[in-house]
C-alpha positions in Angstrom: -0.9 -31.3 -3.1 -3.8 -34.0 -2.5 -6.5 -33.9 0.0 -4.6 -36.4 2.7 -2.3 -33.4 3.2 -3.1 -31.0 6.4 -3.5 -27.5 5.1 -4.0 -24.7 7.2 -6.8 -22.0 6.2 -7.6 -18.7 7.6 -11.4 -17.3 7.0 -12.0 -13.4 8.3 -14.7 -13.8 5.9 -18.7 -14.1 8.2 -19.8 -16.6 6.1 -21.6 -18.1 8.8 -21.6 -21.1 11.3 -23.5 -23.5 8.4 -21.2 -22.9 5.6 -18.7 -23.1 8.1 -19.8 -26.4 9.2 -20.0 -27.0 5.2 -16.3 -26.6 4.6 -15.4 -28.5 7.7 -17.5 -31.6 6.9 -16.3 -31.6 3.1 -12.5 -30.8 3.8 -11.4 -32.8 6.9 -7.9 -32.8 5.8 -8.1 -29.0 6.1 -7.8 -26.9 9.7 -10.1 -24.0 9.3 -9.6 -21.0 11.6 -12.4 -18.5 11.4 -10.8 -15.1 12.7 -13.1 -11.9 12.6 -11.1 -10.4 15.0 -7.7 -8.5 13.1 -5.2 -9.0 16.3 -6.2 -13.1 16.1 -6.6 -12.7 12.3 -2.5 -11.1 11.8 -1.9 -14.1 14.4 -3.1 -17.0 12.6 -2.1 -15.1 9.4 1.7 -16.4 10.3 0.2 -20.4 10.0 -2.0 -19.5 7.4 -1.4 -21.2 3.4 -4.6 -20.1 2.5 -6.7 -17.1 3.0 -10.5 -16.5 2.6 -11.3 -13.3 3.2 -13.1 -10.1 2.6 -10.6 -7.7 4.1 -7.2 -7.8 5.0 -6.2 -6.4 8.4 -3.0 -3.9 8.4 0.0 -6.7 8.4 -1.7 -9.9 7.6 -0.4 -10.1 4.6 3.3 -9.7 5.6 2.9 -12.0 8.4 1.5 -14.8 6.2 5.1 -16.1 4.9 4.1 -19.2 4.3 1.0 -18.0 2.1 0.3 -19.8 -1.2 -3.2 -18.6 -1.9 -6.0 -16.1 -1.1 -9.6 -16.5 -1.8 -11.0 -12.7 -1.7 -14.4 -12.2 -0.4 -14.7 -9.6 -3.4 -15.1 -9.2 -7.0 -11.9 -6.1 -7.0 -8.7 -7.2 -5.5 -6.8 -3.6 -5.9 -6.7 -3.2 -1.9 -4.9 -6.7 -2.2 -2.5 -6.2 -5.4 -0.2 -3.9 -3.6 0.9 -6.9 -0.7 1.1 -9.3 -3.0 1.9 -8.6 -6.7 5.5 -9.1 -5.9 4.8 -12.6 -4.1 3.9 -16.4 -5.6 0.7 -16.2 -4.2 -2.5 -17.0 -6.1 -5.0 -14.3 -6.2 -8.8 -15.5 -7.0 -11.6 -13.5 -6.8 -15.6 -13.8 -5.6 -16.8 -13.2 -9.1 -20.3 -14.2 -9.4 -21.3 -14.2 -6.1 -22.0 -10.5 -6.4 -23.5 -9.5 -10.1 -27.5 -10.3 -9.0 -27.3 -7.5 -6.5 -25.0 -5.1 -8.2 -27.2 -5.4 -11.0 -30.6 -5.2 -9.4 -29.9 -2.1 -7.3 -28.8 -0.2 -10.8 -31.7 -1.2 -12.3 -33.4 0.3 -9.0 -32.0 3.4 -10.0 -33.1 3.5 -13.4 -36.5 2.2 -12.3 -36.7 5.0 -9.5 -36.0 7.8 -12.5 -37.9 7.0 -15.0 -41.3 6.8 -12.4 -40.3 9.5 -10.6 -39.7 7.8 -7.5 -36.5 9.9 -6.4 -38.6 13.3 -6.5 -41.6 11.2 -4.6 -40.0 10.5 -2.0 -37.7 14.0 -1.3 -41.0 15.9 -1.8 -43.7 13.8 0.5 -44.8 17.0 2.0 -45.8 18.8 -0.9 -48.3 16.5 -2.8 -49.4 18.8 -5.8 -46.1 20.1 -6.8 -44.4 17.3 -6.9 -47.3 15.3 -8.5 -47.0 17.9 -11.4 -43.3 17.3 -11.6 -43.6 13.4 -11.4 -46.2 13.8 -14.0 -44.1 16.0 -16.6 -40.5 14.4 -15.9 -41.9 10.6 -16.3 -40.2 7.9 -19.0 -40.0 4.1 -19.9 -37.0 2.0 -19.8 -38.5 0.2 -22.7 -36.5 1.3 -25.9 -34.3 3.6 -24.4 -30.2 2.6 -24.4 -27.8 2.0 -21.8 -24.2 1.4 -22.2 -22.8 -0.6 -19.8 -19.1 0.0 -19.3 -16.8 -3.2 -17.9 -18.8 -6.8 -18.8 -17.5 -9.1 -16.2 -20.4 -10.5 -13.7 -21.9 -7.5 -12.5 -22.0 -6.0 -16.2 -22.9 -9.1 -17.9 -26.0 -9.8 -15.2 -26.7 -5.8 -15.1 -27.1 -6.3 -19.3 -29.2 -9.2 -19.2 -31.7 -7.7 -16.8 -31.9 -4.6 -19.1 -32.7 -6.2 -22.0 -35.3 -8.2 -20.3 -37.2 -4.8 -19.6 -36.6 -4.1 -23.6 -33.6 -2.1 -23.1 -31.1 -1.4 -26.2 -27.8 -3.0 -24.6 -24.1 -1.4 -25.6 -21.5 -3.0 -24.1 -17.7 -1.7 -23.3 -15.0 -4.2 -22.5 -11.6 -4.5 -23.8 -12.0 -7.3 -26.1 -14.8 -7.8 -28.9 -15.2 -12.0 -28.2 -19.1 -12.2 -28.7 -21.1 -11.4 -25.4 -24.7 -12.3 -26.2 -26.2 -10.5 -23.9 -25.8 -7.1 -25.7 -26.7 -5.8 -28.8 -23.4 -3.8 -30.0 -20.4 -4.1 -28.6 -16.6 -1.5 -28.7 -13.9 -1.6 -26.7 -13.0 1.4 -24.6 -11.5 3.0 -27.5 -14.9 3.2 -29.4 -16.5 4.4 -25.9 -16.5 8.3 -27.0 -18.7 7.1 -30.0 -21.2 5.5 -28.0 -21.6 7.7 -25.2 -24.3 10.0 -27.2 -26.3 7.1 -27.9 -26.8 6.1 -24.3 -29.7 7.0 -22.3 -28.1 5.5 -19.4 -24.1 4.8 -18.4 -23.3 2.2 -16.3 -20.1 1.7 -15.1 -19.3 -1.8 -13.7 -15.7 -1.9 -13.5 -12.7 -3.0 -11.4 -10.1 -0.1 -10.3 -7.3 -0.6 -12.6 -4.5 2.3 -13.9 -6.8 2.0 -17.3 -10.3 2.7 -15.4 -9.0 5.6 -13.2 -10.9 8.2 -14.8 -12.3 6.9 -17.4 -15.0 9.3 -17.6 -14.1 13.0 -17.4 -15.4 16.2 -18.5 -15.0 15.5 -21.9 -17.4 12.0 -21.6 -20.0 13.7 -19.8 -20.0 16.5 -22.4 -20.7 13.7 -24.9 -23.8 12.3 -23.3 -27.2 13.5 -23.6 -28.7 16.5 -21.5 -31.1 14.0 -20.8 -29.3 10.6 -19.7 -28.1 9.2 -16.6 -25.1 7.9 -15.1 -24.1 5.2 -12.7 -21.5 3.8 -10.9 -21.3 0.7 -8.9 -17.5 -0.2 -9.3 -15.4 2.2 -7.8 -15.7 5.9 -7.5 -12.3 6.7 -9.1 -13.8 5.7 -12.4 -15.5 9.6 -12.8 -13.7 12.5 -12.1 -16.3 14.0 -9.6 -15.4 17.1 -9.7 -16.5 17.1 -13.2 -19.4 15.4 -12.5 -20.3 17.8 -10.2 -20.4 20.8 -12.6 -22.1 18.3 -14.9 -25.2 18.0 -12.6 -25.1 21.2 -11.7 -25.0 22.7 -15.2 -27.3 20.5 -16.7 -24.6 18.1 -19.2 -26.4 15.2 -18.0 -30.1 14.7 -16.3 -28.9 12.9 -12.9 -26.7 10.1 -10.8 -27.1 7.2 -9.4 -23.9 6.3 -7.3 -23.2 3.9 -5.2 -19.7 4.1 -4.8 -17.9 7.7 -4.7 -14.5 9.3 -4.5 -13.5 10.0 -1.7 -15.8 7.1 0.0 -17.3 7.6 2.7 -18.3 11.2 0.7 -17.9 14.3 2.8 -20.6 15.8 4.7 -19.8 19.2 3.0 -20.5 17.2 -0.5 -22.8 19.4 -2.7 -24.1 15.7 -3.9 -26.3 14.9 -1.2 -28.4 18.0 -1.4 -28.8 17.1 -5.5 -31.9 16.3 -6.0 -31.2 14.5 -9.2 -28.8 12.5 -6.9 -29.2 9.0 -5.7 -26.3 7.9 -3.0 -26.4 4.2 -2.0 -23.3 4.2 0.0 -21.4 1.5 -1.0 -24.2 -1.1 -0.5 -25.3 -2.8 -3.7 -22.7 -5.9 -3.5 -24.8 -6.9 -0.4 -27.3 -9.7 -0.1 -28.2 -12.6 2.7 -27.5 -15.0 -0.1 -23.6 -13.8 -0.5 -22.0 -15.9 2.3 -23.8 -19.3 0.6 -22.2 -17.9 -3.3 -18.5 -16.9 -1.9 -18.2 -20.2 0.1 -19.3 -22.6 -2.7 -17.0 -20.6 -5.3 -14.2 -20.5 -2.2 -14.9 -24.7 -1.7 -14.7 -25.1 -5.2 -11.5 -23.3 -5.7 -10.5 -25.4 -2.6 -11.1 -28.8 -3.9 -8.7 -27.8 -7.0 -6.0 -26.6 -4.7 -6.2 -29.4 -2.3 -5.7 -31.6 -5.9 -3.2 -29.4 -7.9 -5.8 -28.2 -10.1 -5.9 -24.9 -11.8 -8.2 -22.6 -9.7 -11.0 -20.8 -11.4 -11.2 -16.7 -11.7 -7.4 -16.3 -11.0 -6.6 -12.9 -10.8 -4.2 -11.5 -13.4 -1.5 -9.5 -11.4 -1.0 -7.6 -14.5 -4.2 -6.1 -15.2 -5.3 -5.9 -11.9 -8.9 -8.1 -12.1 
């Protein structure tokens, strides 16, 4: 297909009106309908060739017959896999519009441990005591090791960052292709041999049959009494229940989690009364700068389709990222 062709594409994405204007002035060939609202969005879904979106209202995907390609407004496309892995529809993904963020706030959370901040700010009222436990419970980042489980763009920029604060990088991903930003590297396989070596887990990874789970009793058993864990991928990837007792019974030192399972976590959680807790709620993938990154990597992916091109992060169906 070349650009003189009309195309019809749906966005339910809020990228904004200047980025909308963007596509517009760039594309003319192209009709862009901008539908936040789901009844309009199912609507247009039925015209719709191409999809840019973040989420997917209930029947928008079966309505869109004529679908060829979605853009998601997201790095993990499971929510999407079940409409469409049985369809010719290309699948790409928002990879890289997301890692800065992701990567920053999990540094927050090591930051916010090792100076205490988490116990400064749950005990304002009681200066001396928690002074004295600030005081005794206080470490660097500089020469401990974190382990950062799943290397795509939040895991690769999430590495980077931590050895720029002089950080021993381990990295976990299934193949062993040099990644320079680390300085050892297994594949899941090996990731019961680093886990004692870690000062801090990281888990970065998309929700795939192979990352339900992947840390369990067992893993948390492995790691230091004295590291931490986090999670900003999805909350399926630790059993919480076993994290839970680990907390509890001292296995591992404390949690940062932005994502949880179930999400949104129950009131009657015993993880928000933790104090060696940190809950984000599901917030580290935002930023004001993500509408400008998903539309340039959506208009790029665009100007390919428009010319029969091969579009760039295509999602493999199979493994599910």
């Amino acid at each position: 297909m070349n650009q003189s062709n009309h195309a019809l594409a749906l966005i339910g994405e809020d990228i904004g009106a200047e980025n909308l204007a963007r596509l517009r002035r760039d594309f003319p060939s192209v009709e862009f309908r901008f539908c936040l609202d789901a009844a309009e969005f199912v609507a247009a879904a039925a015209e719709a060739e191409i999809i840019f979106s973040k989420s997917f209202p209930a029947g928008s995907l079966e309505a869109a017959v004529g679908l060829r390609w979605v853009q998601a407004g997201t790095a993990g496309v499971d929510r999407l896999l079940a409409g469409l892995a049985e369809r010719e529809v290309a699948i790409t993904n928002a990879s890289g519009a997301h890692g800065v963020p992701m990567a920053e706030l999990a540094i927050g959370m090591m930051l916010a441990y090792a100076a205490g901040l988490h116990t400064a700010i749950r005990g304002a009222d009681d200066y001396n005591g928690v002074r004295a436990q600030i005081l005794r419970e206080k470490f660097e980042l500089e020469g401990q090791t974190l382990c950062v489980v799943g290397l795509g763009d939040i895991g690769g920029t999430l590495a980077c960052k931590a050895q720029a604060l002089g950080m021993r990088v381990i990295g976990v991903r299934r193949t062993l292709a040099p990644f320079p930003q680390v300085d050892a590297q297994v594949t899941p396989d090996g990731l019961g041999a680093v886990l004692p070596q870690a000062d801090h887990v990281a888990l970065c990874l998309p929700l795939t049959s192979e990352t339900v789970g992947i840390i369990g009793a067992s893993e948390l058993r492995a790691m230091k009494s004295s590291a931490y864990i986090y999670n900003v991928g999805r909350g399926s990837s630790i059993d919480q229940s076993a994290l839970v007792q680990a907390l509890q019974d001292g296995w591992i030192a404390g949690a940062g989690l932005d994502v949880t399972d179930p999400e949104p976590l129950p009131s009657d959680s015993p993880l928000w009364a933790m104090p060696n807790v940190i809950l984000s709620r599901h917030t580290s993938g935002s930023s004001p700068y993500n509408a400008d990154r998903i539309t340039t990597i959506f208009a790029d992916n665009l100007r390919r389709f428009l010319a029969g091109e091969p579009l760039q992060q295509q999602v493999d169906v199979g493994l599910g990222y």
